[in-house]
C-alpha positions as YAML, in Angstrom:
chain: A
units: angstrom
residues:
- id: 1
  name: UNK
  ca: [0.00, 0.00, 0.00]
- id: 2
  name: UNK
  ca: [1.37, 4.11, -0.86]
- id: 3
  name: UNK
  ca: [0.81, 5.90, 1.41]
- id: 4
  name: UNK
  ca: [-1.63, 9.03, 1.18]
- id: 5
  name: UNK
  ca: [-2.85, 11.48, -1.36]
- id: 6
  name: UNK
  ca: [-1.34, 14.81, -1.06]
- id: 7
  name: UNK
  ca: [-3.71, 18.12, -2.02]
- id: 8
  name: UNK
  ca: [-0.92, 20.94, -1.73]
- id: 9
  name: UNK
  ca: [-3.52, 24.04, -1.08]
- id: 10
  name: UNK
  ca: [-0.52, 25.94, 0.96]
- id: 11
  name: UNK
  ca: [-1.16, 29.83, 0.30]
- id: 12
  name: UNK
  ca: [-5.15, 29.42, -0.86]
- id: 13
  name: UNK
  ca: [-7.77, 30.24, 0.54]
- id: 14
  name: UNK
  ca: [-11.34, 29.34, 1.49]
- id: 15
  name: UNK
  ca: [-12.70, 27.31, -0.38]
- id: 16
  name: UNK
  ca: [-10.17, 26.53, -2.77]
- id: 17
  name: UNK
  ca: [-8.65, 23.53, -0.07]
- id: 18
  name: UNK
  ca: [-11.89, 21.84, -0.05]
- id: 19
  name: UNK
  ca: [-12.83, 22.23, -3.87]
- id: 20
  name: UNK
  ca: [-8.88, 20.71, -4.48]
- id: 21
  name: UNK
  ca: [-9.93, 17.41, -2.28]
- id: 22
  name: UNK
  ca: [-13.49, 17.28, -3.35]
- id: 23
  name: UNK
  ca: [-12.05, 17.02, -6.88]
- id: 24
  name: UNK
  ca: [-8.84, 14.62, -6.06]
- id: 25
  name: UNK
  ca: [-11.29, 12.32, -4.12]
- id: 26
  name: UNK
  ca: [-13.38, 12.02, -7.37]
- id: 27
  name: UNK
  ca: [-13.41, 8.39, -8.04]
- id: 28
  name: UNK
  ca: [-10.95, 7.16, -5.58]
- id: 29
  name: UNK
  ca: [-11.70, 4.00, -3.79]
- id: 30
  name: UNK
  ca: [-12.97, 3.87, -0.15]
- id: 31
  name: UNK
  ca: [-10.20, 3.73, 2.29]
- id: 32
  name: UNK
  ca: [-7.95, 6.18, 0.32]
- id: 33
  name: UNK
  ca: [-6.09, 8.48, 2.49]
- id: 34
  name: UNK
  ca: [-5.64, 12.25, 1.80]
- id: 35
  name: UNK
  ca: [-3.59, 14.67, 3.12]
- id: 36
  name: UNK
  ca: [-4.59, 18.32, 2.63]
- id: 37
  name: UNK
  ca: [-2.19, 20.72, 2.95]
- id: 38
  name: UNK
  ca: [-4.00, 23.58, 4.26]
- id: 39
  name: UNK
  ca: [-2.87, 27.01, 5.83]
- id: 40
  name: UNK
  ca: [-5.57, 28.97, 6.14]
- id: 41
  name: UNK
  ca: [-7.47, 28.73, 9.36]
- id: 42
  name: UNK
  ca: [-11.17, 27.94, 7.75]
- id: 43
  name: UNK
  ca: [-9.80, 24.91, 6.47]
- id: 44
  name: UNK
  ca: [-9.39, 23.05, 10.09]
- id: 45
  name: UNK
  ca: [-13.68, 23.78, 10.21]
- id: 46
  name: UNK
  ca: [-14.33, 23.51, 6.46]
- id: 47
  name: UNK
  ca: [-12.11, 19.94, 5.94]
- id: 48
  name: UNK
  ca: [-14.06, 18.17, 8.83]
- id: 49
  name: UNK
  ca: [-17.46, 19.68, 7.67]
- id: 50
  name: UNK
  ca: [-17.03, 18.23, 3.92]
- id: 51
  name: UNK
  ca: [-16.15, 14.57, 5.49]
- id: 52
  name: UNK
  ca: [-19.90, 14.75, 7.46]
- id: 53
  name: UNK
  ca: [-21.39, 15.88, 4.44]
- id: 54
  name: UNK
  ca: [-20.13, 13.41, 1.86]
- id: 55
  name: UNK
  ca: [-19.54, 10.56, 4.76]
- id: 56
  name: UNK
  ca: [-15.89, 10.16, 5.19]
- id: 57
  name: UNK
  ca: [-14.21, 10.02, 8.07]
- id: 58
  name: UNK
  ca: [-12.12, 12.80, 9.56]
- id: 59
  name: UNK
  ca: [-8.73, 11.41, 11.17]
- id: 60
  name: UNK
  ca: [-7.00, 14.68, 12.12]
- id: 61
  name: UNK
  ca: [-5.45, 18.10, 11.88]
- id: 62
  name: UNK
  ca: [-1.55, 18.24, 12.83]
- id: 63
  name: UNK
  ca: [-0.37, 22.02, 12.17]
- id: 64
  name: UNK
  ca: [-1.10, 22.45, 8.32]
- id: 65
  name: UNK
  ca: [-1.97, 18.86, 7.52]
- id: 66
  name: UNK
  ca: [-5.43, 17.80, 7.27]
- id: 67
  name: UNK
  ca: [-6.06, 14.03, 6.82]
- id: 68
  name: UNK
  ca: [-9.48, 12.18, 5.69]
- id: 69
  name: UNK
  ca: [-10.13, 8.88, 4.67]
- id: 70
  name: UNK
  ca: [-12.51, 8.36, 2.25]
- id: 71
  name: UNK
  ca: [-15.41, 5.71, 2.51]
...
């Protein structure tokens, strides 16, 4: 297994992190990790909020890196 998918979205803001991993996570099989890169402070409340909406799971925010795993 590789490890996770990596949306860089370092320097853009709301919504442009979330639109990046809505579109990576197009078609990607359930289980996939993904790794947003993410500076700006909406995405920490935005990232989680897309994984209740679409149903994936939100694993955890370390400094700039959001992770979600996709179901």
């Amino acid at each position: 297994m590789s490890g996770p998918l990596v949306v860089d979205a370092l320097g853009r803001r709301c919504p442009l992190p979330v639109i990046m991993l809505a579109k990576l996570a197009t078609g990607q099989s359930p289980g996939t990790r993904i790794e947003v890169l993410a500076d700006d402070p909406a995405a920490a409340i935005d990232i989680p909020a897309w994984c209740r909406l679409r149903g994936h799971t939100f694993i955890s925010t370390d400094g700039d890196r959001h992770t979600v795993e996709l179901r």
